[in-house]
C-alpha positions in Angstrom: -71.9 -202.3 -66.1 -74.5 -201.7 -68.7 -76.9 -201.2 -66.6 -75.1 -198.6 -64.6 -74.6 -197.1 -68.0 -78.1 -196.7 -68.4 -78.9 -194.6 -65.3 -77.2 -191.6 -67.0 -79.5 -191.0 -69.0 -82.1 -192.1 -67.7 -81.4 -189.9 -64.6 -80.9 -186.7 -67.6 -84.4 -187.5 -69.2 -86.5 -187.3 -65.7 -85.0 -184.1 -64.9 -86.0 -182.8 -67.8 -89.3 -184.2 -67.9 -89.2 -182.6 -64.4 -87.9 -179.2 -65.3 -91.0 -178.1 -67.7 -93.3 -178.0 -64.6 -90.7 -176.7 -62.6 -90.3 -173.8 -65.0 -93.8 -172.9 -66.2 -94.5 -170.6 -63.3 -91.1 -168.8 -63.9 -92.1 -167.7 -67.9 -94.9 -165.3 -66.1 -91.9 -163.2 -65.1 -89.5 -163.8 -67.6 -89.5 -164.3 -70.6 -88.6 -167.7 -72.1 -85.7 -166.9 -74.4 -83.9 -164.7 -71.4 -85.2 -167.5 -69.2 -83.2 -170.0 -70.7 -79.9 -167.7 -71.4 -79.9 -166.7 -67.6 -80.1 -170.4 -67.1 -77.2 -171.3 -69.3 -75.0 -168.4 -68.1 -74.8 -170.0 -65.0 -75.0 -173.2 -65.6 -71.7 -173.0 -68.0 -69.9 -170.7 -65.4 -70.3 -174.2 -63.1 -69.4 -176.6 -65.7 -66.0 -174.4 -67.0 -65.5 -174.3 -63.4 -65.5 -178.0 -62.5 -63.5 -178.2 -66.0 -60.8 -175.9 -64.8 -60.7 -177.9 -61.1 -60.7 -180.9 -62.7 -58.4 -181.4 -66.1 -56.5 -177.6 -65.9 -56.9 -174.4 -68.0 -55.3 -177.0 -70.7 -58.9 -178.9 -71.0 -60.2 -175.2 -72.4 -58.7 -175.4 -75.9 -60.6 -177.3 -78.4 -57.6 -178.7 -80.2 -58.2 -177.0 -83.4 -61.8 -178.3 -83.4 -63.5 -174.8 -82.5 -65.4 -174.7 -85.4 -66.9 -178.2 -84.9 -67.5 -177.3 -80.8 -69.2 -174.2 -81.8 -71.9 -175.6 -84.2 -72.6 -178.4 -81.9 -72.9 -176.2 -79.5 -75.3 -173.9 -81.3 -77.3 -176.9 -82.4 -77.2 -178.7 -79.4 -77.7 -175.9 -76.4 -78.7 -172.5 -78.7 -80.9 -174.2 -81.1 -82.9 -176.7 -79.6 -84.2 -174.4 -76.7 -84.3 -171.2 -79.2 -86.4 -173.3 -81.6 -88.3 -174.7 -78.8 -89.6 -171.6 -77.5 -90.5 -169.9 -80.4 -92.6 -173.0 -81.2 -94.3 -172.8 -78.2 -96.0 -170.0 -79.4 -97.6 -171.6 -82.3 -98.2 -174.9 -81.2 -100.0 -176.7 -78.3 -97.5 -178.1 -75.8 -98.3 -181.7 -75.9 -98.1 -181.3 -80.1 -94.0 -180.3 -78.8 -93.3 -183.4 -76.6 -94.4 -185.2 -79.2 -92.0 -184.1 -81.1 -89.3 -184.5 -78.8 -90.1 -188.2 -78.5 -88.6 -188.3 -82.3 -85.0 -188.1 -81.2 -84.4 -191.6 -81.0 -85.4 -192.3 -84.8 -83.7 -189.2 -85.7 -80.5 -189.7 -83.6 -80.4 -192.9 -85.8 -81.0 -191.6 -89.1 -78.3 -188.8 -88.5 -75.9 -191.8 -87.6 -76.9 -193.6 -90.6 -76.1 -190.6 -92.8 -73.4 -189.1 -90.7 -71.6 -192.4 -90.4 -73.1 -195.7 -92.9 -73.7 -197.3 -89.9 -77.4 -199.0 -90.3 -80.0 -198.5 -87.6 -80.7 -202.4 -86.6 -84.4 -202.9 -87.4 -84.9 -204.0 -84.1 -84.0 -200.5 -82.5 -85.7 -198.9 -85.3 -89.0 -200.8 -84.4 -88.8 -200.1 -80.8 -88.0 -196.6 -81.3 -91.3 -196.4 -83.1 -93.4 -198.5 -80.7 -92.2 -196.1 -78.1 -93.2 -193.3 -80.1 -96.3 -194.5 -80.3 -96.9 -195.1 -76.5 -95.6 -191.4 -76.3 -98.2 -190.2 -78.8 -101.1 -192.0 -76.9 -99.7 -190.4 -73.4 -100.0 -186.7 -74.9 -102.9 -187.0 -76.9 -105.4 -189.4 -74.7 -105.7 -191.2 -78.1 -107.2 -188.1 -80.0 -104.6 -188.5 -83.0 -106.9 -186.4 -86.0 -105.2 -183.4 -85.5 -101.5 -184.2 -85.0 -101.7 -183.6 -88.8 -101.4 -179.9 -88.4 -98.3 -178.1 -86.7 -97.8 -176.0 -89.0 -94.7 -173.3 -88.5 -94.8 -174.9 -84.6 -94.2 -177.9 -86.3 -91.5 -176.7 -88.3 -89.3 -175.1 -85.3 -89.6 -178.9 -83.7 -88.3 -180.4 -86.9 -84.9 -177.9 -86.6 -84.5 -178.3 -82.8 -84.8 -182.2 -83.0 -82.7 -182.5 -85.4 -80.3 -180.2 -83.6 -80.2 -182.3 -80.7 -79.7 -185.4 -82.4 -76.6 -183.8 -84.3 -75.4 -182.8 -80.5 -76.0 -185.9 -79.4 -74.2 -187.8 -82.2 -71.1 -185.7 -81.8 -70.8 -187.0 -78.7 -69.1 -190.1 -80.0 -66.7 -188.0 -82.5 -64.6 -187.2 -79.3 -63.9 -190.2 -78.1 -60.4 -188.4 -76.2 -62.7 -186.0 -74.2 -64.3 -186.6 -70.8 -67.9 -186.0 -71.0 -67.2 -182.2 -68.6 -64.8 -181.4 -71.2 -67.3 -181.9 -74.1 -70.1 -180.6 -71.9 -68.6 -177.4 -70.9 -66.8 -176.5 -74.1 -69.9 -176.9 -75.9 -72.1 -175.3 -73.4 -69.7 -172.2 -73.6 -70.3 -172.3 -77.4 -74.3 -172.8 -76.9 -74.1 -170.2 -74.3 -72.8 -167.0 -76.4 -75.4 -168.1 -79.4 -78.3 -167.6 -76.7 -76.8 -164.2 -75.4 -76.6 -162.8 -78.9 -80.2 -164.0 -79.9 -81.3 -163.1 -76.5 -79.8 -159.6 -76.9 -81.4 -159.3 -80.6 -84.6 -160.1 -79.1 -84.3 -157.4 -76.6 -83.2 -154.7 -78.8 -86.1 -155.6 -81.3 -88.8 -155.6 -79.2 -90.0 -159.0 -79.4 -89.0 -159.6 -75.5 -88.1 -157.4 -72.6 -84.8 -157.8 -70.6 -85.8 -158.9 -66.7 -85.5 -156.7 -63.4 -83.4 -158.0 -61.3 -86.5 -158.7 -58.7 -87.8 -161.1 -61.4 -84.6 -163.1 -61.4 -85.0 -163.1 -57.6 -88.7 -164.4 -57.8 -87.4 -167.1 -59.8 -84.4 -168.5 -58.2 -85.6 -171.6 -57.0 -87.0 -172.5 -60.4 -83.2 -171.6 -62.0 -81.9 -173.3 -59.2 -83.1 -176.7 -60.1 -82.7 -175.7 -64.1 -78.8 -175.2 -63.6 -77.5 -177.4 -61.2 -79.8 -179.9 -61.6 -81.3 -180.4 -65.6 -78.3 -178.1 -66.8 -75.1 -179.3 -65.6 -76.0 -183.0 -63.9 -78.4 -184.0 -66.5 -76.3 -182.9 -69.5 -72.9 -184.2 -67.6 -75.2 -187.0 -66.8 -76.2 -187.8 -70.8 -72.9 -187.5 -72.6 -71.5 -189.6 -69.9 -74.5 -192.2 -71.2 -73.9 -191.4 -74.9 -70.3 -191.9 -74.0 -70.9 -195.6 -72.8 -74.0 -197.0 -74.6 -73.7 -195.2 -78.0 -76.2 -192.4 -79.5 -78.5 -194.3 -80.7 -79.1 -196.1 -78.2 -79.0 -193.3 -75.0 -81.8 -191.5 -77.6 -84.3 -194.4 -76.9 -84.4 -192.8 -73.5 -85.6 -189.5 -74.5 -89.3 -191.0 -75.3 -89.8 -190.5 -70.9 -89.0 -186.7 -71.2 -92.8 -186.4 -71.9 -94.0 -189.3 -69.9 -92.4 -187.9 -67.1 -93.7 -184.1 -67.5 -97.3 -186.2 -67.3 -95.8 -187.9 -64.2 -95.6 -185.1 -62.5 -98.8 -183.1 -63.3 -100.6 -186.4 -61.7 -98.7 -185.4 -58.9 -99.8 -182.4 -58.6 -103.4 -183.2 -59.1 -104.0 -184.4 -62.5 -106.4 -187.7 -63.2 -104.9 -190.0 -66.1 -107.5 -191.8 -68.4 -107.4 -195.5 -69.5 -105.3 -194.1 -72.8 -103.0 -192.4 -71.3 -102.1 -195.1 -68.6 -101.7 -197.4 -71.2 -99.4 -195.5 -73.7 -97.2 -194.7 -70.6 -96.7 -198.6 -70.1 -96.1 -198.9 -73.8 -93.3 -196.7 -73.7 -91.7 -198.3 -71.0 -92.2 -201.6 -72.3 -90.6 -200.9 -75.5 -87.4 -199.3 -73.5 -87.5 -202.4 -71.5 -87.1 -204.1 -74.8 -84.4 -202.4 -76.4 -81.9 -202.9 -73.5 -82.4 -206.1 -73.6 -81.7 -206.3 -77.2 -79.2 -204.4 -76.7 -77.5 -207.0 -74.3 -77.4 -209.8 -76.3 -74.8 -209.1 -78.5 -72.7 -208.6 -75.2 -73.7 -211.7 -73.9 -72.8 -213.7 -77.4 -69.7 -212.0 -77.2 -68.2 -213.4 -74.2 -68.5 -216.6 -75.6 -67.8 -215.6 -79.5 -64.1 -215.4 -81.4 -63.1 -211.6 -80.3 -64.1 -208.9 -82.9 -61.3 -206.9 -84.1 -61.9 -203.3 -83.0 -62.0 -201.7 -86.2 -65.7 -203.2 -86.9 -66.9 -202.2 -83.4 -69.5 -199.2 -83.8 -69.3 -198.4 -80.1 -67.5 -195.3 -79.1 -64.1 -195.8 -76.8 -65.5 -196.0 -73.2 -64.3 -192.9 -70.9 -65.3 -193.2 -67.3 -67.5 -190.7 -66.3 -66.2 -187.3 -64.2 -67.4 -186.9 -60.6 -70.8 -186.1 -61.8 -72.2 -183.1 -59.9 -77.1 -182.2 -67.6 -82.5 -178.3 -72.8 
């Protein structure tokens, strides 16, 4: 079952290590923050959709909770890929992936603060060795200047810790389905990115696209909505859902592993370093889901836990699963 549980997000992290390649050719037409609202505009008009088909016009109403929806959705859709973007521009790339390679540890430390509950040193330590395989994978091993982000650096902090905020309130919902938190979230996320993206516009500081630019890149949205914006995301709250934030996090340390994956795919020669951070990474996830299964293993033998001391989240069986 666990393991099962894992391929969620497993399955959301390689599409969206994926999607940065995917998308790279598309930013020379549009530009990135439109990019990503066309992207979301459509890829929440298919997740309200599968909503309505599945769990009725009922499933729409946030029960009073519209004000928590809404800034989860700003921090977890709006901000993270606003904030992303804009630090693109005054950072390198890899110096970004690293950053999202944080989420784990930070996804921890907002539960810690959010909730008492301690980070177990173990996953703490793992989240960190990771980190460091991570690091090793971006840099080659050239770690001098990491030092210096500056306001790049900045941005990352806000968008990471917007997305482990997202990805802790995940577990506050424990009555939703993973579509229903999804989509009402997404719809939130959504209408932050058209009102930033309109600002922009209006401003100056980026130019609304022709419709013959859209066209050009359909494929690339293609894959960006259906695939990294409505499986992957259905795909990792489902995960978050059954294994617990912390814990789903760890898997965000392949986003960047997997953009590499692909550019040796398309041509690119790894070094010694490289090859061996990517194997520490892995490792280190290898490690922590093991850890992870041995309190389910003592359990089956131990005196049953009463189920107000249990830190997991109630498990909801994932929606017929069609997704920054």
């Amino acid at each position: 079952m666990r393991s099962r549980s894992a391929a969620l997000p497993l399955f959301a992290v390689l599409s969206w290590g994926v999607m940065f390649p995917v998308l790279a050719s598309a930013l020379t037409r549009v530009d990135a923050l439109n990019l990503t609202t066309a992207r979301y505009v459509l890829a929440t008009a298919v997740l309200v959709a599968l909503l309505l088909a599945r769990e009725g016009v009922t499933a729409l109403t946030t029960q009073r909770r519209g004000v928590e929806v809404l800034l989860l959705g700003a921090l977890g859709f709006a901000g993270f890929n606003t904030l992303t973007n804009l630090a693109l521009g005054h950072a390198a790339p890899q110096q970004i992936a690293l950053f999202a390679a944080t989420v784990p540890v930070v996804t921890q430390l907002v539960r810690w603060a959010r909730d008492g509950i301690r980070p177990r040193p173990a996953m703490l330590g793992l989240s960190v060795v990771a980190l460091v395989g991570v690091g090793l994978v971006i840099t080659r091993g050239r770690l001098d200047g990491l030092g210096e982000f500056g306001l790049g650096g900045l941005l990352m902090v806000g968008a990471v810790l917007g997305w482990a905020f997202y990805t802790h309130g995940a577990t506050r919902f424990p009555e939703w389905s993973p579509l229903r938190y999804t989509a009402l979230t997404a719809v939130a996320g959504t209408i932050a990115m058209l009102a930033a993206s309109a600002a922009a516009d209006l401003t100056g500081v980026q130019h609304a696209p022709h419709a013959a630019d859209l066209v050009a890149v359909a494929p690339q949205l293609a894959y960006a909505v259906l695939v990294a914006a409505v499986v992957a995301v259905l795909a990792w709250n489902t995960g978050v859902r059954r294994l617990g934030a912390a814990d789903a996090a760890l898997f965000m340390n392949l986003v960047p592993v997997t953009t590499f994956a692909v550019q040796i795919l398309r041509g690119y020669r790894p070094g010694a370093v490289e090859l061996a951070g990517a194997g520490l990474t892995v490792a280190a996830l290898v490690a922590a889901n093991l850890v992870t299964r041995t309190p389910a293993r003592r359990a089956t033998t131990a005196t049953p836990v009463p189920a107000a001391v249990v830190d997991r989240p109630a498990v909801v069986e994932p929606v017929a699963v069609v997704g920054r």
